[in-house]
C-alpha positions as CSV (number, residue, x, y, z in Angstrom):
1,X,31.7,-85.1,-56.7
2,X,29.7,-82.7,-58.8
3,X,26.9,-80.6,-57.1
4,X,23.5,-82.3,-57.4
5,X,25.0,-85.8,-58.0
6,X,22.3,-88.3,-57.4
7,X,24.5,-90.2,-55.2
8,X,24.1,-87.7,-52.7
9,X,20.9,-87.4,-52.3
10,X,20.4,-91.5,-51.7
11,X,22.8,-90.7,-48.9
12,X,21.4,-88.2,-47.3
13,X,18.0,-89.8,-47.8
14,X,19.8,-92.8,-46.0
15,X,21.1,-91.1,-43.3
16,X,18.1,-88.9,-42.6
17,X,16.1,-92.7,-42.3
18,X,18.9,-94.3,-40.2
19,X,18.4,-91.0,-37.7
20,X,15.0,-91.1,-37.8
21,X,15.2,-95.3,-36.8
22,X,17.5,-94.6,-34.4
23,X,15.7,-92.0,-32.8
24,X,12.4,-94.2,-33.0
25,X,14.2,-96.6,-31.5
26,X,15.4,-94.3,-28.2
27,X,11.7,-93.3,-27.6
28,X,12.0,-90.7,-29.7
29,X,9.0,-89.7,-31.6
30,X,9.2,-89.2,-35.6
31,X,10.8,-85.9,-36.6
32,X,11.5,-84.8,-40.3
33,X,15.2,-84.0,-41.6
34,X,14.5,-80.2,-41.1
35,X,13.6,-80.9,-37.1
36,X,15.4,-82.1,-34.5
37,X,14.6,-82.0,-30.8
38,X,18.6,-82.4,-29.8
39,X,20.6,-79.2,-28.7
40,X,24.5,-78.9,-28.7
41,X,26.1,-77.7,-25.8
42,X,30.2,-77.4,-25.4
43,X,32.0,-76.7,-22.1
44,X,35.5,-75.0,-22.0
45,X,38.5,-75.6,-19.4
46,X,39.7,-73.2,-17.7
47,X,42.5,-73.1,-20.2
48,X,40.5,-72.6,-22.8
49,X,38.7,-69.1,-21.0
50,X,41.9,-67.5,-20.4
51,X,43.3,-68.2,-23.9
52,X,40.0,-66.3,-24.8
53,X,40.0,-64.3,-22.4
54,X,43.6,-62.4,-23.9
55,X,41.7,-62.1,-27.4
56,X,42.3,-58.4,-27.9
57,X,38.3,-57.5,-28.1
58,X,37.4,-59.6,-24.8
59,X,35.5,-57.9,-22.3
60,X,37.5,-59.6,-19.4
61,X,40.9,-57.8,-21.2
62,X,39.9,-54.9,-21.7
63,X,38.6,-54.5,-18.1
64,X,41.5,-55.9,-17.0
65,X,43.9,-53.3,-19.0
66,X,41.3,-50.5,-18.3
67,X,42.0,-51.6,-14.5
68,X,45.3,-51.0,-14.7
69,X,45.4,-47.8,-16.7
70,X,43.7,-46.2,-13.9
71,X,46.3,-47.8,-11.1
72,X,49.1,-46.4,-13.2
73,X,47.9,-43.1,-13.9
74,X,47.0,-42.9,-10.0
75,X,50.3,-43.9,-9.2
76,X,49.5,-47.2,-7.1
77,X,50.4,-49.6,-10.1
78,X,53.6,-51.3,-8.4
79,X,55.7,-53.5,-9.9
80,X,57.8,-56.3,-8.6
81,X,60.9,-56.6,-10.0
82,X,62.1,-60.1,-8.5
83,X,58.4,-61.9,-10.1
84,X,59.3,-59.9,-13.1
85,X,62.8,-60.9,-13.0
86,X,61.8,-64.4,-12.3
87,X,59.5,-65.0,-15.0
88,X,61.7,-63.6,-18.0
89,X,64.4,-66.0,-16.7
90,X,61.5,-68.7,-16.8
91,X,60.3,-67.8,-20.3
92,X,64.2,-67.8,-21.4
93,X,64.7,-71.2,-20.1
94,X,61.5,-72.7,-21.6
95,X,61.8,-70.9,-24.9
């Protein structure tokens, strides 16, 4: 398709009238190709915060590993070796 192809522009002429009927025909009230009175909205799982949430430059991580810099340099940072233990036998099965 080459830039500027007439083609387009019937279709996005189309498609801007099929929106505009369509919306007409919800209640909507008439609203040019530039306007539009809808707003997107997107939820995340739970999943999907923590996988953010371990991006390198998130807030929650590096609270997170600011939190425990201060417990290890205090000293009370504990470790337990069975979880630890536990979970690379996990990871070792799994992987």
């Amino acid at each position: 398709m080459k830039i500027g192809d007439s083609n387009l522009s019937a279709i996005t002429a189309s498609a801007t009238a099929a929106s505009q009927a369509a919306n007409r025909a919800l209640g909507g009230g008439q609203t040019s190709a530039t306007e539009s009175n809808s707003t997107d909205a997107i939820q995340l799982s739970d999943f999907a915060k923590q996988v953010n949430d371990l991006q390198s430059d998130s807030p929650a991580r590096s609270a997170r590993v600011e939190q425990l810099r201060e417990l290890f340099l205090s000293g009370k940072y504990q470790v337990d070796a069975a979880t630890v233990a536990s979970r690379i036998v996990d990871d070792s099965i799994t992987a």
